[in-house]
C-alpha positions in Angstrom: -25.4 -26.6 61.2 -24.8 -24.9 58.0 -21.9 -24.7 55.8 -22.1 -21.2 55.6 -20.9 -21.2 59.5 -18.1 -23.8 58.7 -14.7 -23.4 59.4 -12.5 -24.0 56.5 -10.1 -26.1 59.0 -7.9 -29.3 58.5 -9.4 -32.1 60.7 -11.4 -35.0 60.8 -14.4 -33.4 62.5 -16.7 -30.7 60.6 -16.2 -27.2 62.7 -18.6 -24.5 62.6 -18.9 -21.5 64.8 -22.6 -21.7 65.1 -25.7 -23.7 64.8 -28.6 -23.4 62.2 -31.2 -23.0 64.9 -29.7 -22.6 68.6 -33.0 -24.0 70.5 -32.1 -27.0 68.7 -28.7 -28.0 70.3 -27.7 -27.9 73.8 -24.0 -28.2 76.2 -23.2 -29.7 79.0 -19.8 -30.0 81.2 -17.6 -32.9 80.4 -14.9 -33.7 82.7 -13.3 -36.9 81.3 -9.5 -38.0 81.5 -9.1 -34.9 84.2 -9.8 -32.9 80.8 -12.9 -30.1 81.3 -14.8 -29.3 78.0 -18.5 -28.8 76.9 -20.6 -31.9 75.0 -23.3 -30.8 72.6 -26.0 -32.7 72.1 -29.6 -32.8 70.4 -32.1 -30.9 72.5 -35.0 -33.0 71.8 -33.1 -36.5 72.6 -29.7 -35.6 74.3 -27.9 -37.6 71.8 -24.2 -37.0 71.5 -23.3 -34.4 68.6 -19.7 -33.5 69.5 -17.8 -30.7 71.6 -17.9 -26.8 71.6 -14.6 -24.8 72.5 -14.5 -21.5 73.6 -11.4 -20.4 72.0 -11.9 -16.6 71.0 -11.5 -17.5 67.2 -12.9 -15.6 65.2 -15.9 -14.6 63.6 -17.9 -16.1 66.9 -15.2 -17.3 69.4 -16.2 -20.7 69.7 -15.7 -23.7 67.3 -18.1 -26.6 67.5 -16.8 -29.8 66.6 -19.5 -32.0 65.3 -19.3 -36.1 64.5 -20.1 -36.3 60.6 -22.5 -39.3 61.5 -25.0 -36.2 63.5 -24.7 -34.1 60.3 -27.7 -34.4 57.9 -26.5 -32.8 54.1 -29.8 -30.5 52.7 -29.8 -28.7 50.1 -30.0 -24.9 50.6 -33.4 -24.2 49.0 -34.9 -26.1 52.0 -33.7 -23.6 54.4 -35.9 -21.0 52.8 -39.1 -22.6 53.4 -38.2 -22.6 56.9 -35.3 -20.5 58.1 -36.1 -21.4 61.5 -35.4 -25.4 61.6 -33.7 -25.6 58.2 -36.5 -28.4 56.8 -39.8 -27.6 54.5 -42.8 -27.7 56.8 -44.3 -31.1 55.2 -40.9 -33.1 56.8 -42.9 -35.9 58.6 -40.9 -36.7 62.1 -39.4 -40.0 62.5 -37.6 -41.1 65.7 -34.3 -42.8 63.5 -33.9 -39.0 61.6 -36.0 -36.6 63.8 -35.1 -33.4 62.2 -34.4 -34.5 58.1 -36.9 -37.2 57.8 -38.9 -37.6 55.2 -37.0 -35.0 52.8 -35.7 -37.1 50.4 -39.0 -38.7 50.1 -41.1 -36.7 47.0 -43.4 -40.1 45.9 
């Protein structure tokens, strides 16, 4: 998720209304406490990244709530490299931050 897709909304969750790179995100159907909504989670792993509500606001008409603990922050430059995934080709994988690792590390 990028900032520049963030809503500028009071909350405790960050809200965007869309992801950096869609193939990398994924819903599913939630029905807990007889309440109906759709989980996003990691593609790759199907860990837990928050909710998305189709709520017709504007620009996109959805607002995904994301927990700040999924949210890697990376600076915009990287993006460039590699529009696609948001990370510089080089970014080795590792399993604790799958998509981010390694981009800190310029040793």
């Amino acid at each position: 998720f990028s900032s520049r897709e963030k809503y500028a909304v009071p909350g405790k969750w960050p809200t965007f209304w869309a992801p950096i790179a869609p193939r990398n995100v994924k819903t599913r159907r939630e029905i807990s406490r007889f309440v109906i909504r759709n989980e996003v989670l990691c593609s790759r792993c199907d860990a837990h990244l928050g909710y998305v509500f189709e709520d017709g606001r504007p620009p996109a008409g959805v607002r995904y709530f994301i927990n700040s603990a999924a949210l890697s922050f990376v600076e915009n430059c990287l993006r460039a490299r590699r529009p696609d995934v948001g990370i510089p080709p080089h970014v080795p994988y590792s399993p604790a931050y799958p998509a981010y690792s390694g981009v800190y590390n310029t040793g």
